[in-house]
Each structure stands twice: as C-alpha cells, then as structure tokens.
LOGUKOL-772969 format. One record per residue (C-alpha): residue in one letter; chain; x, y, z. Coordinates in pm, whole numbers, plus 50000, padded with zeros to 5 digits. Layout:
// residues N
["A"; "A"; [X; Y; Z]] ...
***
This chain:
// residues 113
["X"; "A"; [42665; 80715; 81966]] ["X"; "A"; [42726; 80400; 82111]] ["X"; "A"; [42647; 80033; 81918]] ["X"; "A"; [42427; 80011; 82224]] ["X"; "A"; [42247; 80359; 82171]] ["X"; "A"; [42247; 80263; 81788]] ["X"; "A"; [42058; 79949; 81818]] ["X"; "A"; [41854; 80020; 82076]] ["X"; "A"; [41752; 80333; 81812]] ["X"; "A"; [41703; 80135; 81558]] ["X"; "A"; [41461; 79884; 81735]] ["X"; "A"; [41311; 80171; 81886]] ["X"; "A"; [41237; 80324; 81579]] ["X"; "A"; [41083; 80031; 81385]] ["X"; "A"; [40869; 79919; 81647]] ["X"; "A"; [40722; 80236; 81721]] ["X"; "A"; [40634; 80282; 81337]] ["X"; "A"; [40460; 79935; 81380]] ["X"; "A"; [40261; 80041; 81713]] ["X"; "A"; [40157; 80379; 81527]] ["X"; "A"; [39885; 80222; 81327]] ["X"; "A"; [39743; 80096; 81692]] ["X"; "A"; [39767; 80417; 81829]] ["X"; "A"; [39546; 80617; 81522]] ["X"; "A"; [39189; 80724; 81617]] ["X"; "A"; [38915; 80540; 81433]] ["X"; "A"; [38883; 80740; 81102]] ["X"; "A"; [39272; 80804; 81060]] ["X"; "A"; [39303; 80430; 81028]] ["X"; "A"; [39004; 80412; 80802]] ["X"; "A"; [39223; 80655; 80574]] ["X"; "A"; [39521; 80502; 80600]] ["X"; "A"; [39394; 80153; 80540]] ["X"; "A"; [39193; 80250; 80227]] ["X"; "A"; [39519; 80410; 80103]] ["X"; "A"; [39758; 80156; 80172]] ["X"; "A"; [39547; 79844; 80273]] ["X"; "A"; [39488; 79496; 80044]] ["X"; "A"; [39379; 79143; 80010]] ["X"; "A"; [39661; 79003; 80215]] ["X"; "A"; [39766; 78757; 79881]] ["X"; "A"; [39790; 79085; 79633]] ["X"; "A"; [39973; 79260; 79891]] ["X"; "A"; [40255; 79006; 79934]] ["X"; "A"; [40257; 78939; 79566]] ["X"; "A"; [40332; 79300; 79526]] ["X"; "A"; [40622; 79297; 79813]] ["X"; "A"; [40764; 79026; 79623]] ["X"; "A"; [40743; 79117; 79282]] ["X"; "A"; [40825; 79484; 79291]] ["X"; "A"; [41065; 79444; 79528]] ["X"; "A"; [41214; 79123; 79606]] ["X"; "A"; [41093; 79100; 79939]] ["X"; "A"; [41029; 78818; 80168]] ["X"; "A"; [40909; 78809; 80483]] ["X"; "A"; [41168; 78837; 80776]] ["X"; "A"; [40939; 78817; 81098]] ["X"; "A"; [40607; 78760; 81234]] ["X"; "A"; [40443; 78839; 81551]] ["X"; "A"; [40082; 78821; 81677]] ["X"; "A"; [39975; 79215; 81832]] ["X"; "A"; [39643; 79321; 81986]] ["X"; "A"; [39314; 79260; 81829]] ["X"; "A"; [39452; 78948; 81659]] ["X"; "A"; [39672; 79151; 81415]] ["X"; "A"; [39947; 78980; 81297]] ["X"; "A"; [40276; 79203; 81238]] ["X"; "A"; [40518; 79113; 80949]] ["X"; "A"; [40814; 79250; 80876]] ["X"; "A"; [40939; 79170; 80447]] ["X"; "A"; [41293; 79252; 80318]] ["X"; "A"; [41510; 79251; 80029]] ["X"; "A"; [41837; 79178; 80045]] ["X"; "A"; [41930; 79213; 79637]] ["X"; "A"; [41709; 79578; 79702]] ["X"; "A"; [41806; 79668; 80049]] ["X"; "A"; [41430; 79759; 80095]] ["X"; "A"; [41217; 79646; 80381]] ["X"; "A"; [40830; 79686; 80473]] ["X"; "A"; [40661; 79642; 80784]] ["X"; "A"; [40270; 79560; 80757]] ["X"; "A"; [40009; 79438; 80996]] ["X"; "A"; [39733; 79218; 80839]] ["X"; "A"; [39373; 79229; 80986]] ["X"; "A"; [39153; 78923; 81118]] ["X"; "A"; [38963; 79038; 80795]] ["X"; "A"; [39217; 78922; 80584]] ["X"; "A"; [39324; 79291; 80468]] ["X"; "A"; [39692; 79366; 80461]] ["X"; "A"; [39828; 79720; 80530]] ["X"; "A"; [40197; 79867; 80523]] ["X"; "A"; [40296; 80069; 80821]] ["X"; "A"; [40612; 80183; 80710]] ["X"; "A"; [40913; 80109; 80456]] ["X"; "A"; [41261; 80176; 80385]] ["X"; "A"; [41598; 80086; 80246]] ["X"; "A"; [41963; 79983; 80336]] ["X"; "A"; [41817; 79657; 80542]] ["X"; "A"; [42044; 79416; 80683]] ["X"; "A"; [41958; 79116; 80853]] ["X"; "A"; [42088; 79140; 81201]] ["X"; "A"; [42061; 78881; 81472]] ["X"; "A"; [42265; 79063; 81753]] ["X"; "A"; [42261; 78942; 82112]] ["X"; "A"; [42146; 79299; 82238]] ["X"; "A"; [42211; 79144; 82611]] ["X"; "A"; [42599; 79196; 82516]] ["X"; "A"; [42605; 79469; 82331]] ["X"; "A"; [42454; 79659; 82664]] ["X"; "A"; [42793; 79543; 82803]] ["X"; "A"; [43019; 79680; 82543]] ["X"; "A"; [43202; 79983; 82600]] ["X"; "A"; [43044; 80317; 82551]] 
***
C-alpha cells in the first residue's frame, strides 16, 4: 500500500467513524448516547484526566453538532466525540498509537506508487 492509499485510509476511516453516529436511526442513538453521552465539562475533564488528552480539532457538522477530535501524545490515545446543541457530549470512537500529522495530502497523491 501506497503512503497515498495509507492516508487516504486512515482519513477515510476516522471520518466515517465520526459520520456513523449521523447515520444511526433514532433509538440506536438514544442507546448509544445514554451509554456513552455527558455534560460536555465532565466529559472533557475525563479525556483529560484519564488520559491526557487535549483536543486536536474542531469542526461544526449537521444539526449544529460540533465534532472534536482529543489526543494524547504521552498516551498515544485519541477520541473523537460530537457534542449536541444540548450541551451533551458523546464519544464516537477511540484508539491508540496517534500521531499528529499535518501532511499536504495534495503531494502525497503525486508520490510514487
């Protein structure tokens, strides 16, 4: 596999674990968010004292949800949560071995395969 192919997975692969909680019908995310869902201050408190983590990235998705990404690099973990115009955080997904990357994926699509 290519850098390309690998990057491009890897993108892939987070962002679709953030879209998934979008794409749950009505009572799955009802579950979900009662399992995993919290006052958006206890839920970064918790990132950041059980972990390490701080937050890495922010973007603004449908219904006024706001998408944050949180990572650790003493712990290697990372998080990804969406918080709710209620004020109710939830985690989407997490993981280890982060690194912070800020690639220029517009070259890497040009490097040899």
């Amino acid at each position: 596999m290519t850098k390309t192919q690998l990057m491009m997975s890897l993108y892939a692969t987070l962002i679709g674990a953030a879209l998934a909680l979008f794409a749950l019908p009505a009572h799955a995310q009802q579950r979900a968010q009662q399992a995993a869902c919290g006052p958006r201050g206890d839920m970064v408190a918790k990132l950041s004292g059980q972990f390490g983590e701080t937050r890495r990235g922010i973007g603004i998705g449908k219904k006024n949800r706001v998408l944050e990404v949180f990572a650790s690099e003493a712990t290697g973990t990372w998080t990804i949560t969406v918080t709710l115009p209620d004020g109710r955080m939830c985690l989407v997904a997490s993981g280890q071995a982060w690194e912070d990357r800020m690639d220029d994926l517009a070259y890497l699509a040009d490097a040899e395969t």
